[in-house]
C-alpha positions as CSV (number, residue, x, y, z in Angstrom):
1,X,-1.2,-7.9,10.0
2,X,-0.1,-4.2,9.3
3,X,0.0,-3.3,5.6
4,X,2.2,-0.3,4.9
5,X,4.1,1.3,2.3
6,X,6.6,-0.3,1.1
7,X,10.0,1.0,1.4
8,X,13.6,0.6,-0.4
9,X,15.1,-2.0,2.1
10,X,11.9,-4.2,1.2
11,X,12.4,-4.4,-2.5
12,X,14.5,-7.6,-2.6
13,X,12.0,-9.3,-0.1
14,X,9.2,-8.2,-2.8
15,X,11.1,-9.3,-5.7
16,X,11.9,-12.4,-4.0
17,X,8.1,-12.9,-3.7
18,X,7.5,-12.1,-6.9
19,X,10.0,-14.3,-8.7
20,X,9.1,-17.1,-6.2
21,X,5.6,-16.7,-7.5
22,X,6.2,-16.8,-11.0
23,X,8.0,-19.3,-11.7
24,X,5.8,-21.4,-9.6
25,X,2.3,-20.3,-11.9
26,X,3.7,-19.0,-14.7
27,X,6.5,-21.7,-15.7
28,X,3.8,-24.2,-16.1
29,X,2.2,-22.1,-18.3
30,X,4.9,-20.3,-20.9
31,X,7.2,-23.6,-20.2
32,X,10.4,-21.1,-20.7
33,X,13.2,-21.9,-18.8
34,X,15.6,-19.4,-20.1
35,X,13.1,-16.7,-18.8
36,X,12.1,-18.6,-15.7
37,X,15.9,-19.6,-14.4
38,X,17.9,-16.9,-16.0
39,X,16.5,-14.0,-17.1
40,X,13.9,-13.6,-13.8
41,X,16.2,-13.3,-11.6
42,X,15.7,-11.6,-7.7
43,X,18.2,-8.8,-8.4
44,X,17.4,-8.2,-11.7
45,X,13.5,-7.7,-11.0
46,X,14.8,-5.2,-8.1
47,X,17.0,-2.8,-11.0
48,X,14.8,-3.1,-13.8
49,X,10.9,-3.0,-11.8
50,X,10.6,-2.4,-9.0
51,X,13.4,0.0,-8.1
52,X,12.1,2.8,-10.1
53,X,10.5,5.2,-8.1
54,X,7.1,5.0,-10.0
55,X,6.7,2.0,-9.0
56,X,8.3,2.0,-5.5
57,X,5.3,4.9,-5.0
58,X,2.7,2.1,-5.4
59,X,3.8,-0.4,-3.5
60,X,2.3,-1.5,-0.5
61,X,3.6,-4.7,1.9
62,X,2.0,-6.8,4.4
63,X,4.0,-7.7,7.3
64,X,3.8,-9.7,10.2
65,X,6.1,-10.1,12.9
66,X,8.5,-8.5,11.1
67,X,8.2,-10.6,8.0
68,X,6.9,-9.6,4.8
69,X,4.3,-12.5,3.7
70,X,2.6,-10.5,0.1
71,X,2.7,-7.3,-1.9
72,X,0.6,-5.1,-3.6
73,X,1.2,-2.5,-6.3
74,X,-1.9,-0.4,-6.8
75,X,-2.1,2.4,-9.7
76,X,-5.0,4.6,-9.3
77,X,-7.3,2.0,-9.0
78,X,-6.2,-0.7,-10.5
79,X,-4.8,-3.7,-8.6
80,X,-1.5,-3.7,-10.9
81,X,0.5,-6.6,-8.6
82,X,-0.7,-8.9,-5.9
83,X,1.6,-11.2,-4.8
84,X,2.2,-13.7,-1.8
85,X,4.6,-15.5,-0.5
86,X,3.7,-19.3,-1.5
87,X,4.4,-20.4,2.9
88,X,1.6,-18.2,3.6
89,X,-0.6,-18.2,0.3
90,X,-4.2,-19.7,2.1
91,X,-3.5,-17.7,5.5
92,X,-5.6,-14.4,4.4
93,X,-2.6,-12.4,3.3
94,X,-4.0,-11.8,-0.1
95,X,-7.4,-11.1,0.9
96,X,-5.9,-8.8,3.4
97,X,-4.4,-6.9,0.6
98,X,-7.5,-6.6,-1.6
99,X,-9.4,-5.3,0.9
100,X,-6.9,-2.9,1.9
101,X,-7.2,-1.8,-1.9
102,X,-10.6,-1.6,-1.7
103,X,-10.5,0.6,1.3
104,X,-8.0,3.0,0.5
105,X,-7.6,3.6,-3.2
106,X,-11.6,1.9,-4.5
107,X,-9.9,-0.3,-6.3
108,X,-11.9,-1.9,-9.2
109,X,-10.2,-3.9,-11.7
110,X,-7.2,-5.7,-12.7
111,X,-5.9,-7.9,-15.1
112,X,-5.0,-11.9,-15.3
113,X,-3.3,-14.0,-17.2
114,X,-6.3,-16.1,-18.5
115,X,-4.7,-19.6,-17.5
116,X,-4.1,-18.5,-14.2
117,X,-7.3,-20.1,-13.2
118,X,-6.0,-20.2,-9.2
119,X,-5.8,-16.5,-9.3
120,X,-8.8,-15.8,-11.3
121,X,-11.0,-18.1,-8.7
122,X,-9.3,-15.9,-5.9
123,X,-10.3,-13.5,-7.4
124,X,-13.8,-13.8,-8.2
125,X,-13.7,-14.6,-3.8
126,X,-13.0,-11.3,-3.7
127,X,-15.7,-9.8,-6.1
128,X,-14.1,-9.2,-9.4
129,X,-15.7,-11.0,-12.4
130,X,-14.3,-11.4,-16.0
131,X,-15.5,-8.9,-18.1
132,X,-15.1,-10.8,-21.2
133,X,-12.2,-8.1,-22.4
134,X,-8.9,-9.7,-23.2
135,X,-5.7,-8.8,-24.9
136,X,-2.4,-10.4,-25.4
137,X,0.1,-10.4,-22.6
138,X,3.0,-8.4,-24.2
139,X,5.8,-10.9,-25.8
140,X,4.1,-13.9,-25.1
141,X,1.2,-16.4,-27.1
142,X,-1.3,-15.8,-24.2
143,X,-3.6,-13.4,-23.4
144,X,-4.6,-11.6,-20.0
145,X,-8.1,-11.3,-19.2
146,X,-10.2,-8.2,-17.5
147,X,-11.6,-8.2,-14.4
148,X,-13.6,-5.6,-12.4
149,X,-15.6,-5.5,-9.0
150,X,-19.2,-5.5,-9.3
């Protein structure tokens, strides 16, 4: 699997990823629909994220045979995004892209939303632990929890 920097004819690939991904784990959760089905929309997430430059600069993809299968948007070392495609969720893409974090930027924290429990387990696989910080996830009820690599 080559992970490499992600480049502007990949962007609707990684926002369909990302959209994929949360309305699958996140819909359950914040049970809108209006922000699920309408608002989060593939093109929209390209123009208004991940089409800025600053964030184009952090993104990295991980592609096999041609096909992008996860994401990762890594500022300074913080693991910002991590994202893969729910076919190949299980197949060691995200793990992949941690430790290509690790490697090449010493990543050592990022946050979660704290019912995410699936991501915070996959996490913890990885070596980051809750911290016990929290906050509230902007606009929302819920909070997002700390986690760092011991």
């Amino acid at each position: 699997m080559l992970i490499r920097k992600a480049e502007r004819k990949d962007l609707s690939r990684i926002a369909e990823i990302f959209v994929f991904n949360n309305r699958i784990n996140y819909f359950p959760i914040f049970k809108d629909a209006s922000y699920s089905f309408e608002t989060m929309q593939v093109v929209s997430a390209v123009d208004n994220y991940f089409g800025k430059e600053e964030t184009l600069a952090n993104l990295f993809v991980a592609e096999d045979g041609g096909i992008i299968k996860g994401f990762i948007e890594i500022r300074k070392t913080e693991i910002a995004k991590l994202y893969v495609e729910p076919f190949f969720q299980n197949c060691g893409t995200g793990g992949t892209l941690i430790e290509f974090a690790l490697q090449k930027f010493q990543a050592n924290f990022l946050w979660a939303l704290e019912k995410n429990t699936r991501a915070i387990l996959f996490y913890r696989r990885h070596g980051f632990f809750p911290t016990g910080a929290r906050k509230h996830e902007e606009g929302t009820a819920e909070y997002i929890v700390e986690l760092r690599r011991k």
